[in-house]
C-alpha positions in Angstrom: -109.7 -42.9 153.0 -107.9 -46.4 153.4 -106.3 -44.7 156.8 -109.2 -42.9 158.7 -109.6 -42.9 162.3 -112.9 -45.1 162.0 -112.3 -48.7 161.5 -115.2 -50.7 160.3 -113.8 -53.8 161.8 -113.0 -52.4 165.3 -116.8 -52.8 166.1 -117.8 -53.5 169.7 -120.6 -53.9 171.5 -121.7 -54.5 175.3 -124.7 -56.0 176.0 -127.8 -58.3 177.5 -128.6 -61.6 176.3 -130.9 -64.6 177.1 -132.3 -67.4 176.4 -136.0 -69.2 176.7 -136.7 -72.9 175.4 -139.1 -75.8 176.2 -137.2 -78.8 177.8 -139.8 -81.2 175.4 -139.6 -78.8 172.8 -143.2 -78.3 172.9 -143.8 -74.8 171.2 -146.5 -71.9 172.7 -146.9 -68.7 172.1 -146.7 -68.0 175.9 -142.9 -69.3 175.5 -141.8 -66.5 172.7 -144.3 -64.0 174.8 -141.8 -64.6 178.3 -138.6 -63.9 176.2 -140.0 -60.5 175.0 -140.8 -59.7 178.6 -137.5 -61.0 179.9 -135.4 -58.7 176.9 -138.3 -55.7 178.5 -136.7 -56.2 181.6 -132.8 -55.8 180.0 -133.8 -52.3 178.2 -131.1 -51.3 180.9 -128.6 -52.8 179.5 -128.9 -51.6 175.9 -127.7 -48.0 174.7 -131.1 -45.2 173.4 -130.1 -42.8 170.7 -130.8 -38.6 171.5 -134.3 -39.2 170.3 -135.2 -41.4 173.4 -137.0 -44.2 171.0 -134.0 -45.7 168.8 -132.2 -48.3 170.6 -128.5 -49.6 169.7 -130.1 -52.8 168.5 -132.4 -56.0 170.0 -134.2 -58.8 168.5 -135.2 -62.3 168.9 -133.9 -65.7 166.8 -136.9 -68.1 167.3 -137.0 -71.9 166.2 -138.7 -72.0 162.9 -142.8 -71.5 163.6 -143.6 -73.6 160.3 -147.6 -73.8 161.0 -147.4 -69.8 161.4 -145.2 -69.5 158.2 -147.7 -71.8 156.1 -150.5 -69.9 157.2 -149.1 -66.3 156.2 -147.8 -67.9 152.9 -151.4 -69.0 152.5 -153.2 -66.1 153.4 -151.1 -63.1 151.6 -149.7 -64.9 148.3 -152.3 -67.9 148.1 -149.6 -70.4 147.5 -149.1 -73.2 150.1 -146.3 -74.8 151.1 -144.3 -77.7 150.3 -142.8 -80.3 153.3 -139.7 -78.8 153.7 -139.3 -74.9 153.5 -137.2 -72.0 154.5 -138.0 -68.6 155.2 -135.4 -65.9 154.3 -135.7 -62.0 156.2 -133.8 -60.2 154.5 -133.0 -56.2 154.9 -133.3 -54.3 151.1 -132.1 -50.5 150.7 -135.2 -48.5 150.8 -134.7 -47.1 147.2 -136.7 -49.0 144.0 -133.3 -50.0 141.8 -131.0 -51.1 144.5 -133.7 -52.7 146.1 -134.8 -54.3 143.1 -131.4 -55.4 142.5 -131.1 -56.7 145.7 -133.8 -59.3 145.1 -132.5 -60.0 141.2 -129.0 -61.4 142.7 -130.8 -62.9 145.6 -133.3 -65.0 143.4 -130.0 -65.9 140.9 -128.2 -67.0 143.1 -130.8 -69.2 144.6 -131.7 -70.4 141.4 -128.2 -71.5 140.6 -128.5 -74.0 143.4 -131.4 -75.4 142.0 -133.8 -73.9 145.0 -137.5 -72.9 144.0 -138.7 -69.4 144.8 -142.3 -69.5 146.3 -142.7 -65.9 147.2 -141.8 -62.4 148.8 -143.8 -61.4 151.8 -143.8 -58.2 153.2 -143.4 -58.1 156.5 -146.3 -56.5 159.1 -144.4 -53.4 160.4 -145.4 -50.5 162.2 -143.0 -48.0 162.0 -144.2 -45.1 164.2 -143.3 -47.5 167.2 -139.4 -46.4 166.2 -137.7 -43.2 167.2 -137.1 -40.6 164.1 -133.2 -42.0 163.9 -134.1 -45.4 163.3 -136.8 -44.2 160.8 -134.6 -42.6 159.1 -132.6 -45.7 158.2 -135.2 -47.6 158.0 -135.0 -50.8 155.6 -137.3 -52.7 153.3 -138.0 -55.7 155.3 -139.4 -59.0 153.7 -139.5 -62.5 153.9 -138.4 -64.5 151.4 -140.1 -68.3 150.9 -137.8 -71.1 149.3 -138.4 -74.8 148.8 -135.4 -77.5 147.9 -134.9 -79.2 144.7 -136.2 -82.6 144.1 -134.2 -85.4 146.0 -132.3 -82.6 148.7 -132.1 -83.8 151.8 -132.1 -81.5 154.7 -128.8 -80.9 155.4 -127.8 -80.2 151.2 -130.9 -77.9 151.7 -129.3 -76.1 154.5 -125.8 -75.7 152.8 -127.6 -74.8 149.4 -128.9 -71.7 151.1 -125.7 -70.9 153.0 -123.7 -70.7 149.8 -126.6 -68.9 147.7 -126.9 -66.1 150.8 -123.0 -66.0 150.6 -122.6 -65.7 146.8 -124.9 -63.0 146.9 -123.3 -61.2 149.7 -120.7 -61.0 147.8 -121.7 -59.2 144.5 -123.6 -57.2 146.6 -120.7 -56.8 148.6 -120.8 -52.5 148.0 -124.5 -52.1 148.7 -123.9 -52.3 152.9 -128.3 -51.9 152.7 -128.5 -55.4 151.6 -128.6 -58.0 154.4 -129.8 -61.3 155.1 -130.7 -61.4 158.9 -131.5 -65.0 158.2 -132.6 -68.0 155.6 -133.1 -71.3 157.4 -135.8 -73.9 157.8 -134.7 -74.3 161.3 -134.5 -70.4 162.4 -136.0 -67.2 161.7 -134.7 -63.5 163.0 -136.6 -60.7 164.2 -134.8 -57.5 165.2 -134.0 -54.0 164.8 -133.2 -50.6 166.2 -136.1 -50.5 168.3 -136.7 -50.6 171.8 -137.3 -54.2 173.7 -140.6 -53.3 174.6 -141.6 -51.7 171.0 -140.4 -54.7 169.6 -144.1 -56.5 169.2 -145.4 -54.0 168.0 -143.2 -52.7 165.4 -143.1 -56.4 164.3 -146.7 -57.7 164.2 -146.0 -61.0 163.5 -144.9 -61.4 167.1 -148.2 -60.5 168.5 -149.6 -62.5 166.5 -150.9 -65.5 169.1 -150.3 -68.4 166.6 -146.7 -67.5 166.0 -145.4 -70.5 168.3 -141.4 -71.4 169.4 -139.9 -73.6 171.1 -136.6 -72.0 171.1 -135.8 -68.4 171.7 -132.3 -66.4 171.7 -133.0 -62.5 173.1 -130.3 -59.9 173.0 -130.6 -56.3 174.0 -127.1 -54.3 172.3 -125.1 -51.7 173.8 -122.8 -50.6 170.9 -119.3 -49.5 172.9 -117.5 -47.2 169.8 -120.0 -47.8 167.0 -123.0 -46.1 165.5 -125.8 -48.1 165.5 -127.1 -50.2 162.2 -130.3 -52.3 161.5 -127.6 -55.4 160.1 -125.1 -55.5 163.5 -128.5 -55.4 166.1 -128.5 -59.4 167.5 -129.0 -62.1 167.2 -127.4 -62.7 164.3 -127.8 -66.1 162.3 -127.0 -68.5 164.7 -125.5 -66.7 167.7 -126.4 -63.8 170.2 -123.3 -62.5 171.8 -122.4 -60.2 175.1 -118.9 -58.6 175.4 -116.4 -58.8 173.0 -113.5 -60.5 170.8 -110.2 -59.0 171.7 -108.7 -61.5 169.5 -110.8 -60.9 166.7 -107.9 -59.2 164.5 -105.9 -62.4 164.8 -109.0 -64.7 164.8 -110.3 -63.2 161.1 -106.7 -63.2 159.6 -106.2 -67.1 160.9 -109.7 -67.7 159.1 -109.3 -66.5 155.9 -105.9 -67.3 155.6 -106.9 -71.3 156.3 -110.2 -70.8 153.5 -108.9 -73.3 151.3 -108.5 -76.3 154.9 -112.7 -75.6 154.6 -113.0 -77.1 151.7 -114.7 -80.7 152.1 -117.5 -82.8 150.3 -120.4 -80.4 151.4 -118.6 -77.4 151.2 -116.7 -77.4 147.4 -117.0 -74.1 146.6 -115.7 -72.7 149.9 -112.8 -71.6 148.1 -114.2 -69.3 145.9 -115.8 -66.9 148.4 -113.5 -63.9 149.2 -113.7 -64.2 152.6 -115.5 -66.7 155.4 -115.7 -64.1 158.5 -116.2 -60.7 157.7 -113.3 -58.2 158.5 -115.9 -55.0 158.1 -118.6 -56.1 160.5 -118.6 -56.5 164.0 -116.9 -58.9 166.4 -119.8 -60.9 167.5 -121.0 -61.0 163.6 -117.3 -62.9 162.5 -118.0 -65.5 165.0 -121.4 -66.2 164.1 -119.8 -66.3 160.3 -117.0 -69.1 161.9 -119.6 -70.9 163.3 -121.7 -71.0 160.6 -118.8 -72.3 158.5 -118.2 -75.2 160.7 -121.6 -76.5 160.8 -122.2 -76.3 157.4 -119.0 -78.4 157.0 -120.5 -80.8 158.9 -119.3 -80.4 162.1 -121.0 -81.5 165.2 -122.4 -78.4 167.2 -121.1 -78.7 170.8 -117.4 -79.8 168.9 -117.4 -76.3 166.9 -118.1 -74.4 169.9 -115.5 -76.0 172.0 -112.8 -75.5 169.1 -113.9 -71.9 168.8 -114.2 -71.4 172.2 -111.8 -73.6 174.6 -111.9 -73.5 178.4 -108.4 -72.8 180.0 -106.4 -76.3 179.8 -103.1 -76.4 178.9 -102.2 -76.0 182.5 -104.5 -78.2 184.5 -102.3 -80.9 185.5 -104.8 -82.9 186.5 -107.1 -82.8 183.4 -107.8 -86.8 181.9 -105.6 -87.4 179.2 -108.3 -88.3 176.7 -109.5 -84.6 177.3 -106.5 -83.2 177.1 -105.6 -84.8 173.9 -109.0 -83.2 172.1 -108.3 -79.4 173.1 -104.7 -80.0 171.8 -105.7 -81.5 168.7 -108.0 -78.9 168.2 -105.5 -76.0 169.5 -103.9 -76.6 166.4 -106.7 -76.6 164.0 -107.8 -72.7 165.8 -106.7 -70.5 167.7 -109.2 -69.1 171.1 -111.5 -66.7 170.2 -110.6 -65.4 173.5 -113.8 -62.3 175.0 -114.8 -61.5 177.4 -117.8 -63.0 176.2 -120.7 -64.8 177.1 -122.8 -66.8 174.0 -126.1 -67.8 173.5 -127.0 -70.2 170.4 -129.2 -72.3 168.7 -129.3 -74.4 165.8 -133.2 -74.8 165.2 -132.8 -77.9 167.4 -130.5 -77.3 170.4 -130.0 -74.3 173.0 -126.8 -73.4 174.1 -124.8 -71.3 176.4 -121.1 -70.7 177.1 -118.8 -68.5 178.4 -114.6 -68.1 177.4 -112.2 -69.1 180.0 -112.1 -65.7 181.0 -115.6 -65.9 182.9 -116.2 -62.0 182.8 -119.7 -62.5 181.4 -122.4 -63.5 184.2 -125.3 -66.4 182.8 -127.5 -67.6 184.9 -130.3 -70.2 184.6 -133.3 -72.1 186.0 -135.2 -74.2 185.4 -139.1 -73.7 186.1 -142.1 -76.1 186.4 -143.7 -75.8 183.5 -140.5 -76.7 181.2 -139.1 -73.9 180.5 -135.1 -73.4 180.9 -134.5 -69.7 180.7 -130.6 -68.2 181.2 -129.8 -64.9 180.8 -127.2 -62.4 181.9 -129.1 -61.4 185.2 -131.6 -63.2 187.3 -134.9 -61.9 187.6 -135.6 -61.3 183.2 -138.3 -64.1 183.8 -140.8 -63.6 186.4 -141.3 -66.8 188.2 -142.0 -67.7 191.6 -139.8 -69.2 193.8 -142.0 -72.2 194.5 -141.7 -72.9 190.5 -137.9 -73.3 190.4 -137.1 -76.4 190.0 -133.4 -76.3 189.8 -130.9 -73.1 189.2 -127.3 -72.0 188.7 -124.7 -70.3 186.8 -122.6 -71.1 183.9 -118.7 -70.4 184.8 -115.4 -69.4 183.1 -115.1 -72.0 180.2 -118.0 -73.7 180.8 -121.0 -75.0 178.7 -125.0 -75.8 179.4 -127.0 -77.3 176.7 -130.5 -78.4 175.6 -131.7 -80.7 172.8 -135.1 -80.2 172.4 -135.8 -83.2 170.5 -134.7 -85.8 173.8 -135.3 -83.2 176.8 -131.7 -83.6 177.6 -129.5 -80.5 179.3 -126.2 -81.4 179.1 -123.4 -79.6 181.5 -119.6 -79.0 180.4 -118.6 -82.5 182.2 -120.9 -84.5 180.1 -120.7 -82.7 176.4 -116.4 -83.0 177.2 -117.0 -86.6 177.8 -118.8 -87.3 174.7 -116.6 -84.9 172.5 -112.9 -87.0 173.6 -114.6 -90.1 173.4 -115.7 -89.4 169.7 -112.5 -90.1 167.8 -109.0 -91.3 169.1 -107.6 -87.6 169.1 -104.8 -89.3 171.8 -103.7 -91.8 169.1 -104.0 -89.3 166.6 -101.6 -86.7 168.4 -99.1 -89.5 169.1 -98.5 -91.1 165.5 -99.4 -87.7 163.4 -98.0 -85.4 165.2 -94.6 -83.5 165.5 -93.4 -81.0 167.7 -91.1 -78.0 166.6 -88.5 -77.6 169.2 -85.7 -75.3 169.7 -82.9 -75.1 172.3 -80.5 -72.5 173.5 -77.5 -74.2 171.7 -78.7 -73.4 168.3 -79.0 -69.9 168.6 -77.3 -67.6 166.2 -73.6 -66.5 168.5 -73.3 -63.0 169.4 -71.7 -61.1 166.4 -70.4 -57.5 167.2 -71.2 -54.5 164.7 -69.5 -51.7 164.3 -70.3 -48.1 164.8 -71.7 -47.5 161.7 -73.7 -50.7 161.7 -75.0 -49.8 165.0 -76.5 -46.4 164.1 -78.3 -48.1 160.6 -80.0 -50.9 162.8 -80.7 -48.4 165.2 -82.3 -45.9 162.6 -84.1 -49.5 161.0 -86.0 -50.2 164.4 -86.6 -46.8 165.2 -84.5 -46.8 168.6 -84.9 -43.2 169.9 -82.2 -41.4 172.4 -84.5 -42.6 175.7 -85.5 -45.8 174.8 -81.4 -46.9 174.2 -80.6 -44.9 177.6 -83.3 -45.8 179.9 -84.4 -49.2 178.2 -82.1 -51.2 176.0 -78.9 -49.9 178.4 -80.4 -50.9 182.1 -80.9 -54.2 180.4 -77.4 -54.7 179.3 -75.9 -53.5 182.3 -78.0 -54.9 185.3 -79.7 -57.8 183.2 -83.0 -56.6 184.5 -85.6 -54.0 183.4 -84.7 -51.1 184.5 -86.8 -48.9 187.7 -88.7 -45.5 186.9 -91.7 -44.2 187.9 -94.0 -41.1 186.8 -94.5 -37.7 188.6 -92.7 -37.4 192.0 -93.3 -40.6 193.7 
């Protein structure tokens, strides 16, 4: 039924989110052991199924853990890995042809990108840990090791696997048991419909102590008007997201409509795909898509974000010029994908929070002795003393806080805008390329009258019902004003 009352694409979702990561980007085990505890300490703000044990959805998106990785890979299939690597976890239906097939169009389509298949692992679970309804949906959950071809760089290697994952998405496209939670060499996934504190356990990996990170996302999901599913718990590939897109309908249409502006020199066969966001999944899961997109085009992380997600500037009057000029350029490029909503990202490298100009999402950070930043959508997720803080705050409405892990920089919304305008001439660009549509009251269509007839057909064409021409369209013509009414006896 094309016109049923459930709408795949109206998915929403509520929840907690955080993040944990070393200022030095020095990885621990300790470090990926505090962001379990601190999405423990959200299990409040996630939705439990009837059975008291399935949860709407949590998980982790860690910074790849390569020495863990080549030590599995060497333990359970005896093959050892090459100096670059990516680790695929992937979701297959839990029934022998489709999950067969699964794996078939997975491989090709690796293959045709000329990756090398190491290995399938099957992952550690323990499955009693979940409630009966998550059980019952249970997929097949494995990870998937791939190498480059000779002479790849690492950025081809990462857009080689992006298109692969997305050419198989799409001739899988009716099987909605297949699902890539992520295949990176910078970033690995590990959720489910499990509770936050299950989580370890069901996934044994994460108890393992030499499973280290220096980066971790953590979101706990409260699903607002959706069932839960194993693909929409967070975080998704790049992103974990709290609130919601409102603009979403409008944001996915712009999207695909623009598929063939993606095209460029790393992305050729953007094109082809039949779609770049997905319209069937939820709102947070179409921005992580758009994102994706942008960075696999090339674009600079902080810049993708702040096209994606502006701060409110078209009417501060006394914003610099130069930073002016780079939000409009941009405004034209993308439209706001406008929450509430509060983000939490990483790119294997950097950690990043922001919120949309409407500010309804709360993050707060600090910053603790022993170099870790941790932000999250309460205080209190991490336990530390007061005597460890060494600095603390908030990010606000339209704002940005960021840390590359690689230089021990965090970067705050004043200095990531004064690297982004300084970047290109977007003023110079704006005043020799652009051109303004503008329209004034003098070249309006005149007032033509219609006759009776003509009346009651556009009348009948827009639908203009007895009320809404006597209490609406008439106060308007006679008083030039809206007209004054109120409900019950007021």
């Amino acid at each position: 039924m094309s016109n049923a009352l459930h709408r795949p694409g109206e998915f929403r979702d509520n929840c907690g989110f955080g993040l944990i990561a070393h200022l030095q980007g020095e990885a621990s085990h300790d470090l990926l052991q505090s962001a379990i505890d601190s999405l423990a300490n959200m299990t409040h703000r996630g939705g439990i199924a009837a059975d008291g044990k399935t949860g709407d959805g949590c998980g982790l998106l860690l910074q790849m853990p390569e020495a863990f990785m080549r030590s599995v890979a060497a333990e359970e299939l005896a093959i050892e890995l090459g100096e670059r690597f990516a680790v695929g976890v992937v979701f297959l239906p839990d029934e022998g042809n489709r999950a067969q097939r699964g794996r078939e169009v997975l491989e090709n389509e690796l293959e045709n990108r000329g990756l090398k298949l190491r290995g399938w692992r099957k992952v550690p679970l323990e499955p009693d840990v979940c409630g009966p309804i998550a059980r019952a949906c249970l997929p097949r959950i494995y990870h998937l090791f791939v190498e480059p071809g000779s002479q790849t760089g690492s950025e081809r290697f990462e857009v080689d696997l992006f298109m692969a994952r997305r050419r198989a998405e799409q001739r899988l496209r009716d099987d909605e048991d297949f699902y890539v939670c992520s295949l990176s060499s910078r970033v690995i996934a590990y959720k489910g419909l499990m509770m936050p504190v299950d989580l370890p356990a069901f996934y044994r990996d994460l108890g393992d102590e030499r499973l280290e990170t220096a980066i971790c996302l953590f979101h706990q999901r409260f699903s607002t008007n959706t069932e839960p599913r194993w693909p929409l718990a967070q975080p998704f590939r790049l992103l974990a997201h709290n609130g919601e897109i409102n603009t979403i309908e409008a944001n996915r249409c712009w999207a695909n409509t623009r598929k063939p502006n993606f095209t460029c020199e790393r992305l050729p066969e953007i094109a082809e795909l039949d779609e770049i966001v997905n319209t069937n999944g939820s709102d947070s899961s179409s921005m992580d898509n758009m994102l994706e997109v942008l960075l696999m085009g090339g674009m600079e992380l902080h810049r993708a974000v702040r096209m994606m997600v502006p701060p409110a500037w078209q009417n501060v009057e006394t914003m610099d010029s130069e930073r002016r000029a780079f939000y409009e350029y941009h405004s034209m490029h993308m439209e706001p994908w406008d929450g509430p909503a509060g983000v939490v990202m990483t790119d294997g490298r950097q950690a990043l929070c922001l919120l949309d100009r409407n500010g309804l999402r709360p993050a707060r950070w600090v910053i603790t002795r022993n170099g870790y930043i941790t932000l999250a959508s309460e205080m209190g997720t991490y336990a530390c003393r007061p005597e460890e803080v060494v600095a603390k705050g908030r990010v606000g409405p339209g704002q940005i806080l960021a840390v590359d892990t690689h230089t021990g920089e965090v970067m705050n919304t004043e200095q990531i805008d004064t690297r982004l305008q300084s970047a290109y001439p977007y003023k110079r660009w704006l005043k020799e390329e652009s051109h303004y549509l503008e329209s004034a009251l003098t070249e309006l269509v005149g007032f033509q009258a219609l006759d009776a007839e003509a009346v009651k057909t556009w009348q009948k064409m827009f639908q203009v019902s007895v009320e809404e021409r006597e209490q609406v369209l008439r106060p308007l013509a006679e008083n030039g004003q809206e007209a004054v009414s109120s409900m019950g006896d007021d």
